[in-house]
C-alpha positions in Angstrom: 123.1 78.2 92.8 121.6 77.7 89.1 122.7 80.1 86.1 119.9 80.5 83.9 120.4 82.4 80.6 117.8 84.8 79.9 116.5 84.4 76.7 113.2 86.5 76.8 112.4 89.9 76.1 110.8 91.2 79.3 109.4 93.9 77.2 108.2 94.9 74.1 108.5 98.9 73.6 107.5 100.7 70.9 110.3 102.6 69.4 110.9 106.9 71.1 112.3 109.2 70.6 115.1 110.4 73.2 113.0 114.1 73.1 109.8 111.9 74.2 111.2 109.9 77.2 110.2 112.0 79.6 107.2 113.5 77.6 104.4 111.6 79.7 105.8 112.7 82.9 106.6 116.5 82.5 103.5 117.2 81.1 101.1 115.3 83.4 103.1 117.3 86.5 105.0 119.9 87.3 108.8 119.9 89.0 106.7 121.5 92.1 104.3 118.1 92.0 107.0 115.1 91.3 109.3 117.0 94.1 108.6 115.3 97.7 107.6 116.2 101.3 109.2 115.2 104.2 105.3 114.6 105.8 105.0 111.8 103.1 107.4 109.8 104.5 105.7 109.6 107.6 104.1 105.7 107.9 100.2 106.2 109.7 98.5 103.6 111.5 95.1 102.4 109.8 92.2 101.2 111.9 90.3 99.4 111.4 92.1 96.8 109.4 91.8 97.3 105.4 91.9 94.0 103.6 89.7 94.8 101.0 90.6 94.0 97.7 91.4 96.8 95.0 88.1 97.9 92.9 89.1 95.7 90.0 89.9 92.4 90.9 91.4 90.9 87.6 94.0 92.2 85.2 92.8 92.1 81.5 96.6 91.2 80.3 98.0 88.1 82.2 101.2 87.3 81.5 102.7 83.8 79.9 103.3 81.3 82.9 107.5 81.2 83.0 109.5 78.3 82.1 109.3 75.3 85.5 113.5 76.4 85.4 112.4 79.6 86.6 110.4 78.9 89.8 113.8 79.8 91.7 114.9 83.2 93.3 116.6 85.0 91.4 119.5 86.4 93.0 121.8 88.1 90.7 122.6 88.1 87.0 126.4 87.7 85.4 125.9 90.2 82.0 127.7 89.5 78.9 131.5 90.0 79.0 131.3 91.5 82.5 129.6 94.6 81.9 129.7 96.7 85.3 125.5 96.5 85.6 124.0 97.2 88.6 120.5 97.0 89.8 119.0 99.4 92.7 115.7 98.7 94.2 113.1 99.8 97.1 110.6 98.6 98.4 107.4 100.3 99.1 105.8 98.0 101.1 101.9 98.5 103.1 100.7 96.4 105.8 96.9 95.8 106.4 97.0 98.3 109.2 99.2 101.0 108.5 99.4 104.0 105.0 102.9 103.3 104.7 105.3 106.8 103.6 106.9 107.7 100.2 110.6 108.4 100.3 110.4 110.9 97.8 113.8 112.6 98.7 115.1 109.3 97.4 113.1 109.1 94.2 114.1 112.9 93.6 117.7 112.0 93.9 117.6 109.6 91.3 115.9 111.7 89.3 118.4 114.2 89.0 121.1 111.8 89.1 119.8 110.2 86.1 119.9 106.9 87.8 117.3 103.8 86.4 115.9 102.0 89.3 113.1 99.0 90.4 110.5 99.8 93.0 109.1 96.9 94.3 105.7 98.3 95.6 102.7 96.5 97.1 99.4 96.7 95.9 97.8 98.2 98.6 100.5 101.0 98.5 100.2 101.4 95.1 96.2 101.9 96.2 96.7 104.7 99.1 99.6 106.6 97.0 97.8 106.5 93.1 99.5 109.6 92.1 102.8 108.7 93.4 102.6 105.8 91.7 101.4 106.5 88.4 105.0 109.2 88.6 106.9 106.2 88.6 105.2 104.9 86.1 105.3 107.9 83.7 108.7 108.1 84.7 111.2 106.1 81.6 113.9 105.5 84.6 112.3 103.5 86.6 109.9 100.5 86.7 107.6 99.1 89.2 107.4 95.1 90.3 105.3 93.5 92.3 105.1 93.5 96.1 101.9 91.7 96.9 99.1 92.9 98.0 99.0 93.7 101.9 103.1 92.3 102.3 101.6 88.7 103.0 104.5 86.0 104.0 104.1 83.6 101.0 106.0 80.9 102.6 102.7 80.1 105.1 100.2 81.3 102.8 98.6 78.5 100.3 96.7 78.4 97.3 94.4 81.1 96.3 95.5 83.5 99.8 98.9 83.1 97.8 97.3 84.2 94.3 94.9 87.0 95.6 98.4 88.1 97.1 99.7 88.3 93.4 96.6 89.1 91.5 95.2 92.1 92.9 98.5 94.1 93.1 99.0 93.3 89.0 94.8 94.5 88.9 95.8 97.7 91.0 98.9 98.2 88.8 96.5 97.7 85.8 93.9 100.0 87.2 96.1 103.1 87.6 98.1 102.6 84.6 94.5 102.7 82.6 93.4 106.0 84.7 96.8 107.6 83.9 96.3 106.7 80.3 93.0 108.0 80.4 93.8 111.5 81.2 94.1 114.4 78.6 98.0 115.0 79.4 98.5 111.7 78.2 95.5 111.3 75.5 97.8 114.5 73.8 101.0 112.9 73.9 101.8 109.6 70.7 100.6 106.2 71.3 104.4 105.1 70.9 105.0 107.2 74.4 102.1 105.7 76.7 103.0 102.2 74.8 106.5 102.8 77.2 104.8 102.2 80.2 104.7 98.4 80.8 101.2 96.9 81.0 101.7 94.8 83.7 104.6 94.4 86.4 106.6 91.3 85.2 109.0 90.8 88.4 107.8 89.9 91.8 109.8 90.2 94.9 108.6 88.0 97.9 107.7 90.3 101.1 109.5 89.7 104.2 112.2 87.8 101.6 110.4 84.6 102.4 109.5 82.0 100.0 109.1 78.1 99.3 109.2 75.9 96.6 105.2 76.2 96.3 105.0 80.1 96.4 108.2 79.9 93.5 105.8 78.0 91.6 102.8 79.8 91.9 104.7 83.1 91.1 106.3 81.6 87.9 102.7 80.7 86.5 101.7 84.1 87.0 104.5 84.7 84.9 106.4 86.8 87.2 110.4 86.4 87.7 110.7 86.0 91.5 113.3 88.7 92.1 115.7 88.5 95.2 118.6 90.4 95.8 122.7 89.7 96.4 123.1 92.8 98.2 121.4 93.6 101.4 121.4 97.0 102.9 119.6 96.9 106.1 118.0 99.9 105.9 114.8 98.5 107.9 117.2 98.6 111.2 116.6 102.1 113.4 120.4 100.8 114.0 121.5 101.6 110.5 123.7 104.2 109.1 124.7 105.2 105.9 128.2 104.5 106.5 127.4 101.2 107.0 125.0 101.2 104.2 127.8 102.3 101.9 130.2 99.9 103.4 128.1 96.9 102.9 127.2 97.4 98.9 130.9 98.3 98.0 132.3 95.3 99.9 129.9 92.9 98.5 129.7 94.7 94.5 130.1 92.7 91.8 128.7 93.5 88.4 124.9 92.0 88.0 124.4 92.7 91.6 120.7 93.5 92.8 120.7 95.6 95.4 117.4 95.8 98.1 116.4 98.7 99.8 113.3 100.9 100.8 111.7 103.9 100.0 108.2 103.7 102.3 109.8 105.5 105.6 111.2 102.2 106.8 114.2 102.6 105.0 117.3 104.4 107.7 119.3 106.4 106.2 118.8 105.0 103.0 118.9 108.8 101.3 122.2 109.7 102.8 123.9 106.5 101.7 122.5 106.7 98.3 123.6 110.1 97.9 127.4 108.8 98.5 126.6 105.4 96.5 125.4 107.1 93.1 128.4 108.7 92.5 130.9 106.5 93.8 129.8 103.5 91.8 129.7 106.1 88.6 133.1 106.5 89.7 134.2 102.6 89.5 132.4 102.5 85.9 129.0 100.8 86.7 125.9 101.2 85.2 122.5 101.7 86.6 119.5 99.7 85.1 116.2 98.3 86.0 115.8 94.7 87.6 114.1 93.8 83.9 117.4 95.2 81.8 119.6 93.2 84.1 117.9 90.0 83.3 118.3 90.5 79.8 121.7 90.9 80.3 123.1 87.9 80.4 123.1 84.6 82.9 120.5 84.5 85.6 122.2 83.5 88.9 119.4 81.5 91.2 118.5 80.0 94.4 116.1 76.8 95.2 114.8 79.1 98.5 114.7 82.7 99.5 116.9 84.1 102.1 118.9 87.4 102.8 122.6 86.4 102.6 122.6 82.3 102.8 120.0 79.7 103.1 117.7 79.8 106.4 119.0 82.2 107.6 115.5 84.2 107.6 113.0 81.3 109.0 112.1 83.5 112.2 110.1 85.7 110.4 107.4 83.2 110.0 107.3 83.4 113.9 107.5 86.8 113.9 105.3 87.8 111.2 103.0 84.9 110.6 101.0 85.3 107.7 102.0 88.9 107.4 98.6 89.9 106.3 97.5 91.7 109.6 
């Protein structure tokens, strides 16, 4: 593994208030409409197939291509003098076929919990759940990163498939961030609180977990960190508990550590062990922040290839999946 130290500010944000943090998301809803269902978490099947692209095809603020250093996955970070950082995230991933579910039990948790967090959400999520997503958005705890578009497996994509893939979930991002703006809850508010809300996602995390040195290139010069993890839950498996969720992150913590997990109905369990987590890790002195604070934290801990806990170990989902776009 490389160790890259981060030497860019991921973000520029105007200057708040700690009164006006939360001003953009309490008063474009109510507690009643950020609280969740248990219907929403309920993945539908679509038919038939929906691979159109999202109503605007290009985002108007592209990002600076990265450094050639940073075409690698990012696993982990090592902060300055060992601070005890740690970096929750979920997917919210959408296939071509299916409306996948919000985990909103999840998202309310850390919400109360006051816990920051990175959801990695595709762009055709992002396009069937618009007001869910703009919440997380409007919401100073958490930040959203790119998922691709319809969960495609970059490491058999090529060329354009591969930036269509990337493109049109920053254009969806874009798109909703501009409605959200648009409306008179947030026309009322400062410019300095909407100026919060990150124009564009500027971390990328590879469905499936599946990259190669072309797809680390092409997501570097869309100036996108490729984001992997350290930490794997295994939420996805019906075989999962929360025990074992629990288990696995404590035995494997380390401060900088990225954690992967999901909040679209795929995740098991993933509540219950969360509920446990959150406190305990309070407990041991860690620190919740977004993927983007991490990075800034210190030295950027990388890997020449994508993979779940060592190298290869996660070729059989190009069998399995194929070009994960159906």
């Amino acid at each position: 593994m490389q160790r890259i130290i981060a030497l860019l500010l991921l973000f520029s944000i105007a200057s708040v208030a700690p009164a006006q943090e939360n001003a953009l998301l309490n008063r474009c809803w109510s507690p009643e409409q950020l609280h969740s269902t248990p219907k929403e978490r309920i993945i539908r099947k679509h038919q038939p197939i929906n691979n159109n692209p999202p109503e605007q095809l290009l985002y108007h603020q592209p990002r600076q291509p990265l450094a050639p250093n940073f075409a690698q996955s990012i696993r982990a970070v090592t902060p300055a003098n060992r601070e005890k950082l740690i970096a929750l995230t979920f997917d919210l991933c959408e296939q071509a076929g299916e409306v996948a579910g919000y985990d909103g039990a999840i998202v309310d948790l850390l919400r109360a919990e006051n816990v920051h967090a990175t959801f990695y959400a595709g762009g055709q999520w992002m396009r069937s759940h618009p007001e869910r997503t703009m919440q997380l958005m409007a919401d100073p705890r958490f930040e959203i990163g790119n998922h691709a578009w319809t969960h495609g497996n970059l490491r058999v994509l090529r060329g354009q498939e591969i930036d269509e893939q990337i493109e049109w979930t920053q254009a969806q991002y874009e798109l909703l961030r501009n409605q959200l703006l648009a409306r008179a809850c947030a026309t009322e508010l400062p410019e300095n609180v909407a100026a919060m809300i990150p124009e564009s996602p500027a971390t990328f995390r590879f469905p499936y977990g599946t990259c190669d040195a072309i797809a680390l290139k092409q997501v570097a010069q869309a100036g996108l960190f490729p984001i992997q993890w350290n930490i794997v839950t295994g939420d996805p498996s019906k075989g999962q508990t929360a025990k074992k969720i629990v288990t696995a992150v404590l035995n494997q913590l380390r401060p900088g550590s990225i954690v992967v997990a999901h909040a679209n109905g795929r995740g098991w369990h993933t509540y219950e062990a969360m509920k446990i987590l959150i406190p305990e890790l309070n407990k041991r002195g860690y620190h919740f922040v977004t993927v983007s604070q991490l990075l800034n934290s210190g030295e950027i801990i990388t890997a020449e290839s994508c993979y779940e806990n060592r190298p290869n170990d996660n070729l059989h989902y190009d069998k399995l999946f194929g070009r994960g776009t159906q």
